[in-house]
N, C-alpha and C positions, 0 to 999 in steps of 0.2 A: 438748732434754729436754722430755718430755710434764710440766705441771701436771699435778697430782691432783686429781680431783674430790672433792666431799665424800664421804662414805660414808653420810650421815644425810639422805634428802630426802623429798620426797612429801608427797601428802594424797591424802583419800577424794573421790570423782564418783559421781553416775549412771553407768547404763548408756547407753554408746555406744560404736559400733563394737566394739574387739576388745577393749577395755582393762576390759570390766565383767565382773562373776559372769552366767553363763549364766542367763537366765528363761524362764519361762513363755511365750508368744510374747501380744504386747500387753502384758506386763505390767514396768513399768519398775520399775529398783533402783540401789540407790548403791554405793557400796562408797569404802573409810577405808582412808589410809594414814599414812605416816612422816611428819609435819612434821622440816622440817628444824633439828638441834639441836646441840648444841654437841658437835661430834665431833672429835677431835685429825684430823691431818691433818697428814703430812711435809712439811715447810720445805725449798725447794730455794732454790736461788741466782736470785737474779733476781725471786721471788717479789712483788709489786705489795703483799700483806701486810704489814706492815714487820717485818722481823724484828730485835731487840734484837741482838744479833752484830756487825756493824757499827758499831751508836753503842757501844757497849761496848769494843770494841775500841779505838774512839777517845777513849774517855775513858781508857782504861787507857796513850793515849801519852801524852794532855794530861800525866797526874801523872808518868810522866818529865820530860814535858818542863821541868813545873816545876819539880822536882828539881834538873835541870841550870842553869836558868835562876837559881837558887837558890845554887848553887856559886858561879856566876861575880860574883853580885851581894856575895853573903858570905862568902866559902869553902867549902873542901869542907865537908862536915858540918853546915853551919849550921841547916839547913833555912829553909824557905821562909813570909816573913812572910803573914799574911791579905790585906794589899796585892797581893803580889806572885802568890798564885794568885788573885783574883780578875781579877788582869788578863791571868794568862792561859787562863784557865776562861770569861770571860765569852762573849770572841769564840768559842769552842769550841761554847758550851752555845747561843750564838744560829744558830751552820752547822747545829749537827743537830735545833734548830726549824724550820729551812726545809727539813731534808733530810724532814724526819718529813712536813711540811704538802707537801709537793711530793708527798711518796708519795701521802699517803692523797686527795690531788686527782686523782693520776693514775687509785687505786683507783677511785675515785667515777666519775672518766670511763667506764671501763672499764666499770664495771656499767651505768652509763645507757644507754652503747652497746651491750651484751647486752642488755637489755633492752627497749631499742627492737628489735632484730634480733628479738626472742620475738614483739613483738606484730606484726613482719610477718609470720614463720612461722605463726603460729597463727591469724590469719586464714585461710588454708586448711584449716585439719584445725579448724573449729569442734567437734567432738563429742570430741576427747581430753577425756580426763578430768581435772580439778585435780589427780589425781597423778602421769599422765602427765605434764602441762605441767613440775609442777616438778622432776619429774626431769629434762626437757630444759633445762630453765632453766637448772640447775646443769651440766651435762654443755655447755651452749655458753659459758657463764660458762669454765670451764675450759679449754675450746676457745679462744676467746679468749684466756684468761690467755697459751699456750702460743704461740698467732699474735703477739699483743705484744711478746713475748720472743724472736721472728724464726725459729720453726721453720716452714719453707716452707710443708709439705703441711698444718700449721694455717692457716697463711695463707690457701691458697685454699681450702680446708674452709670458713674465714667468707665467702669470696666466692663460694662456691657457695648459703652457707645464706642474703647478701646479696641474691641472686636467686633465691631460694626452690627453688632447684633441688635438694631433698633427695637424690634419688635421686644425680646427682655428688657431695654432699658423704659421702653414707657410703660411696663407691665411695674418694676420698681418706682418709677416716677410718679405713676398712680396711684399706685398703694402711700408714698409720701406726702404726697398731696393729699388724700383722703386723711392722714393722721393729724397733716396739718389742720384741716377742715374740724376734725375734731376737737383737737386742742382749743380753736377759735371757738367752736360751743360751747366748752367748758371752760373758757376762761375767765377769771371776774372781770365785775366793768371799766377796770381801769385798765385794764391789758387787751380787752377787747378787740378793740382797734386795727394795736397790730397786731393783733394774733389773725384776725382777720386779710389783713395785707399779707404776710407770710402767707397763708391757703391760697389767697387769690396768687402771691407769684407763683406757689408751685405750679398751680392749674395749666399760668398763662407760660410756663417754661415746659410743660407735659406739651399746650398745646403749638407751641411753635416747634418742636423735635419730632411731635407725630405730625405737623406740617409737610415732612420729609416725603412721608410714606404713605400718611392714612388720614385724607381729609377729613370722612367723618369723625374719627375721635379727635383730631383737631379744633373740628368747630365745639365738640361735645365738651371738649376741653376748657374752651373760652368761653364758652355759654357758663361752667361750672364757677369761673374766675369774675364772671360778670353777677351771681348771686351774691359773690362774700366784695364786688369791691365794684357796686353799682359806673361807677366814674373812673373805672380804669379804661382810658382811649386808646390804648394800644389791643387790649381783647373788644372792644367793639369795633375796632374797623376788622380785626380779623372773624371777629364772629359775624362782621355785615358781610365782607366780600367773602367767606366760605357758604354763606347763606345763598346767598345770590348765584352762588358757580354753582350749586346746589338744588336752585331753583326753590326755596324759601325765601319766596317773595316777602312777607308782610314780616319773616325775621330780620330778613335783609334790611327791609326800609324801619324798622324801630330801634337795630343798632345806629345805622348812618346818621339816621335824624337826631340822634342823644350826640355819636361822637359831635357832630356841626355844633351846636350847640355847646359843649362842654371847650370845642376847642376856640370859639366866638370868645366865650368868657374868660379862656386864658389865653388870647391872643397868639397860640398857636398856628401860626399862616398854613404849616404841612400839613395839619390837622385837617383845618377847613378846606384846604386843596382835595385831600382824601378821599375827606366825603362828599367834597361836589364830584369827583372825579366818577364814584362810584356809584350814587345816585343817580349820575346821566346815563352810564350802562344799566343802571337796575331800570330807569325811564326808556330804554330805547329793548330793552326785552321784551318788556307790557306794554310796546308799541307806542309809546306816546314819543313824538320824536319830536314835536315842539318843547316840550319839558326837557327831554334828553338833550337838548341842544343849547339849550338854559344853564343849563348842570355844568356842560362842557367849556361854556361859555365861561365862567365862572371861576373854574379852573383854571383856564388858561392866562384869565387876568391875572389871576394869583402869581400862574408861573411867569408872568410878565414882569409883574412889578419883583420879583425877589430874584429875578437871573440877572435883573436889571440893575439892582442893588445890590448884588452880588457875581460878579462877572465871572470870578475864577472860581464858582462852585458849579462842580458840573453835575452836580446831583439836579439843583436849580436848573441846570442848564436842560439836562435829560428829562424832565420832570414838563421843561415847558414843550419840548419836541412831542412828548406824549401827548399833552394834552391838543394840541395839533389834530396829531394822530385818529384821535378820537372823536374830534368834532369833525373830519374829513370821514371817519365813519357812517354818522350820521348824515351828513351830506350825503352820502351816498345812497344809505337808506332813503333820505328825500328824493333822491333822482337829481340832483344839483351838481352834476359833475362840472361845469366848470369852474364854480368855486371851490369844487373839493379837489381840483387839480391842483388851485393857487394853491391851498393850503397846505397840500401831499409835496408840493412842490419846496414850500415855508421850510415841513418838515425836514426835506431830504440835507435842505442845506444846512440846517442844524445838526445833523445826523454826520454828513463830511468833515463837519467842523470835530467834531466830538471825535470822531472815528480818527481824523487827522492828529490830534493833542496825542492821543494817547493810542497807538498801529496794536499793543500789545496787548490790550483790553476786547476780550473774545464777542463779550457782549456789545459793545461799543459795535463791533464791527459788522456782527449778526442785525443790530440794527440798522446798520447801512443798509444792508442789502434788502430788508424788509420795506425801507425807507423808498428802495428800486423798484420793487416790485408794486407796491400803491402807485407809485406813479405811472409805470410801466401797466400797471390794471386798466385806469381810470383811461390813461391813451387809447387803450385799446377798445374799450368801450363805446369810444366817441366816435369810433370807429377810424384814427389814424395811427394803423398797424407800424405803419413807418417810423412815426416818433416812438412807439412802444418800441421798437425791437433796436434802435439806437441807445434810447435811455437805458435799457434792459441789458445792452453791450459793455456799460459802464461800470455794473457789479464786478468786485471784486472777486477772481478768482482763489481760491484755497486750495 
């Protein structure tokens, strides 16, 4: 049995390689995703999670058993003195302390070990983007969960991605996925379901690891996940925005328009940020830069009201600096540089702040200096070379 991966992950990057918004050539951009958030998530058997079922269960023999033990000490009927269940609740209630502290050590392990396994992977692919990564993050975390729990082709899924050998591990990953996919055809109707969700995770875990390497089986991946589980919002924004970096317009706009939609209905705010975020670049590709700026628009309330609400979340906080970002794009495209100064300007100060919290965060700092150079652009366009090559002075040297 495949684990499920979350459904809620990601964040926003720069431009690099395949995973950013198409630009201007020489000219870099970021782009904002899904932090990952408290998303439910199917409970299987075996799960490293701990699921309450189990001690519950065993609490519910404990109080027969003290019942019985109750009878024989006092009669039937008597019921059972304070002594008497405490002596036999105590040794009960100390098993499933160790059973709970054993789990959640083996959880801990398990992540450490994913974890370390990400920062050997991603040493090769330095330019994925921090939304990229954590969508892999979460997609080997799961991988793992499932090799833990003694499914083969997981097993050596992790000893392929042990040896950084991407290309074997989605070649296994595939082939598991397809069995999953199978099983969910041939399972009856009452298993259905989840036999279905399992195909769709494996897909959606195939397609965030080939994320790394190979966009197209990425999208082909989340396109496959989006058959068996029509309303997974995590493979429709990746199957809109590979679509779009792809130039599959009309794929692009009929994932985006479903995630909106699906994440409206469950009050999902990153959701809906997402997909306005990505709809206004799919609107400013096919040139409509009133719509595109709509879209941006949109987004940036969102990141208003939630960084607003939330002060010390600097996902929120990085989320609204992009969204900045990107309606100062458009600006640009309209020919409105002095607005898109203000706003490059909004950004940059967002971008210090962030940059400042946290000196050790590479990306943080990468976007400062992208944060320089929009500004430093836009100056120089207006043609006052003099504030460009000031502001431009201010970039952090490395």
């Amino acid at each position: 049995m495949l684990a499920l991966a979350p459904r809620c992950q990601g964040r926003g990057s720069k431009a690099g390689s395949f995973h950013t918004t198409p630009v201007a050539p020489g000219k870099e951009s970021r782009d904002a995703g899904l932090a990952q958030g408290n998303c439910q998530r199917p409970r299987k058997a075996g799960d490293p999670f701990l699921d309450g079922g189990a001690i519950v269960a065993v609490a519910g023999g404990a109080f027969a058993l003290v019942n019985w033990y109750a009878d024989q000490k006092t009669g039937p009927g008597q019921g059972a003195s304070k002594e008497q269940i405490e002596q036999i609740q105590k040794p009960l209630a100390e098993e499933n302390a160790a059973l709970r502290n054993q789990m959640v050590q083996q959880n801990a392990l398990l992540i450490a070990q994913n974890q370390k396994l990400m920062e050997i992977i991603l040493v090769h692919y330095p330019s994925a983007t921090p939304e990229t990564r954590q969508a892999a993050s979460a997609a080997v975390q799961s991988v793992g969960q499932g090799a833990n729990q003694g499914n083969p082709r997981l097993q050596q899924a992790i000893a392929f991605l042990n040896q950084n050998n991407i290309t074997e591990a989605m070649k296994v990953l595939s082939a598991a996925a397809r069995n999953e996919a199978v099983q969910a055809q041939e399972a009856p109707p009452q298993q259905k379901e989840r036999k279905e969700a399992d195909a769709a995770a494996a897909y959606r875990n195939l397609g965030a690891i080939a994320g790394l390497a190979d966009p197209k089986k990425a999208r082909e991946a989340y396109a496959k996940a989006l058959e068996l589980d029509p309303d997974d919002r995590e493979s429709l924004y990746w199957h809109g925005w590979l679509s779009l970096l792809a130039g599959h317009f009309p794929e692009a706009e009929n994932s985006l328009e479903r995630l909106l939609k699906l994440a409206i209905d469950a009050g999902d705010q990153r959701g809906i940020y997402r997909a306005n975020l990505r709809r206004g670049e799919l609107a400013k590709e096919r040139g409509n830069l009133a719509a595109a700026l709509k879209y941006e628009e949109r987004a940036k309330k969102i990141g208003v009201e939630q960084s607003t609400a939330n002060p010390s979340d600097t996902e929120w906080q990085r989320d609204l600096s992009v969204s900045y970002e990107k309606i100062d794009d458009v600006l640009v495209a309209q020919g409105n540089l002095p607005e898109a100064l203000k706003n490059y300007r909004e950004d940059l100060a967002m971008s210090e702040r962030l940059a400042k919290f946290d000196p050790g965060n590479a990306q943080w700092q990468r976007d400062l200096s992208v944060s320089y150079d929009n500004v430093g652009g836009v100056q120089e366009a207006r043609g006052d070379r003099e504030g460009a090559l000031k502001i431009l002075s201010r970039q952090p040297r490395h």
